[in-house]
C-alpha positions in Angstrom: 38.2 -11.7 -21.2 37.6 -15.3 -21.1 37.7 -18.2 -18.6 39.8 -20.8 -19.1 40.3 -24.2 -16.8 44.1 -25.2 -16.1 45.3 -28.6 -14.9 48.4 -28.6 -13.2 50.4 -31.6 -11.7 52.0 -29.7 -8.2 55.9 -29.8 -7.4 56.1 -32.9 -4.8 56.2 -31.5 -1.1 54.3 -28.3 -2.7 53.2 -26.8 1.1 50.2 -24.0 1.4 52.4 -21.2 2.2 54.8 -21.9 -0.8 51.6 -22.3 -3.2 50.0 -19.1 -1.9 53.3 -16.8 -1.9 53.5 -18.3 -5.7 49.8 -17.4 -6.5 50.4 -14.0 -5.0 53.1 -13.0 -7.8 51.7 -14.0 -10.4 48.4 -11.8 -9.5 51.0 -8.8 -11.1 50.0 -9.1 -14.5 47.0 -6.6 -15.7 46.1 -9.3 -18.4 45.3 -12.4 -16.0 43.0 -12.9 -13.5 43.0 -15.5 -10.9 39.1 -16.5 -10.9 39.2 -19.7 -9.1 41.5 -22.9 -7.7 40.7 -26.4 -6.7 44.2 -27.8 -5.7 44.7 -30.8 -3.3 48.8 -30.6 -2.3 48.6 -34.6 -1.2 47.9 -36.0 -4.5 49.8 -32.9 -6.2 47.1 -32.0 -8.7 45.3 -28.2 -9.1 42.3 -27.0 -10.9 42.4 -23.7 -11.7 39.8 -21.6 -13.4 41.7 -17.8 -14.6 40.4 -15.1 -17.0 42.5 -14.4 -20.0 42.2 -12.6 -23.1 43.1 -16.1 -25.2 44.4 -19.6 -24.3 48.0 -18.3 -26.3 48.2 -15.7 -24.1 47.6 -17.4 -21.0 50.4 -20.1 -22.0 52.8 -17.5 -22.3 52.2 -16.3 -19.3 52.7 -19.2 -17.7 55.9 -19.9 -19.7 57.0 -16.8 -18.3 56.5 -17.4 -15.0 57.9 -20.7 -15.1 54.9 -22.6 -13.8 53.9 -25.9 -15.7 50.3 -26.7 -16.5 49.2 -29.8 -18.5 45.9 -28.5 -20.1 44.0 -25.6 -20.8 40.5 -25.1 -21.7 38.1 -22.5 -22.4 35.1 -22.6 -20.6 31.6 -21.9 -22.7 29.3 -22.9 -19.9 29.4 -22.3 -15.8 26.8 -24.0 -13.2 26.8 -23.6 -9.9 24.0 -25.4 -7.6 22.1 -27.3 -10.8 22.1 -23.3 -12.9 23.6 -23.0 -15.8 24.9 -19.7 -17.3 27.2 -18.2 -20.3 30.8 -17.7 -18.9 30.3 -14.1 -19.3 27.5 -14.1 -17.2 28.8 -13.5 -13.6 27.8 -16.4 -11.4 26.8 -15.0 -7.9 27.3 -16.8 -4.6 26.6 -16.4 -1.2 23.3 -15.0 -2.4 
């Protein structure tokens, strides 16, 4: 699996219930994995980091699920708190 970061414009009047019931069922498929979101509903705009076995397959999937996104990108490098690992190095937190 790889990481990939998504940026998506949000639907207008997007409200947190209706984001998280949407985030929810699209946690269905075995292939993609929800790794982490930065979204801010006021200025309609999401971050998204999500595992995926390729950036092809993860725009299909969300062709299929009818959500729009307006990049993708794979991730090579993570830091958290001034570290710096591989992507397929887990980063810990709360440690």
């Amino acid at each position: 699996m790889k990481k990939f970061m998504v940026s998506h414009a949000l639907p207008k009047g997007l409200t947190r219930g209706e984001l998280e019931q949407q985030v929810k069922s699209f946690q269905k498929d075995p292939d993609i994995r929800g790794y982490r979101s930065f979204i801010n509903l006021t200025q309609g705009t999401g971050i998204c980091v999500i595992e995926a076995p390729s950036a092809t397959r993860l725009a299909a999937w969300f062709k299929a699920n009818n959500m729009p996104y307006d990049s993708i990108t794979e991730v090579e490098l993570e830091g958290y708190l001034g570290e710096w690992v591989e992507t397929r190095t887990p980063v810990q937190t709360g440690v």
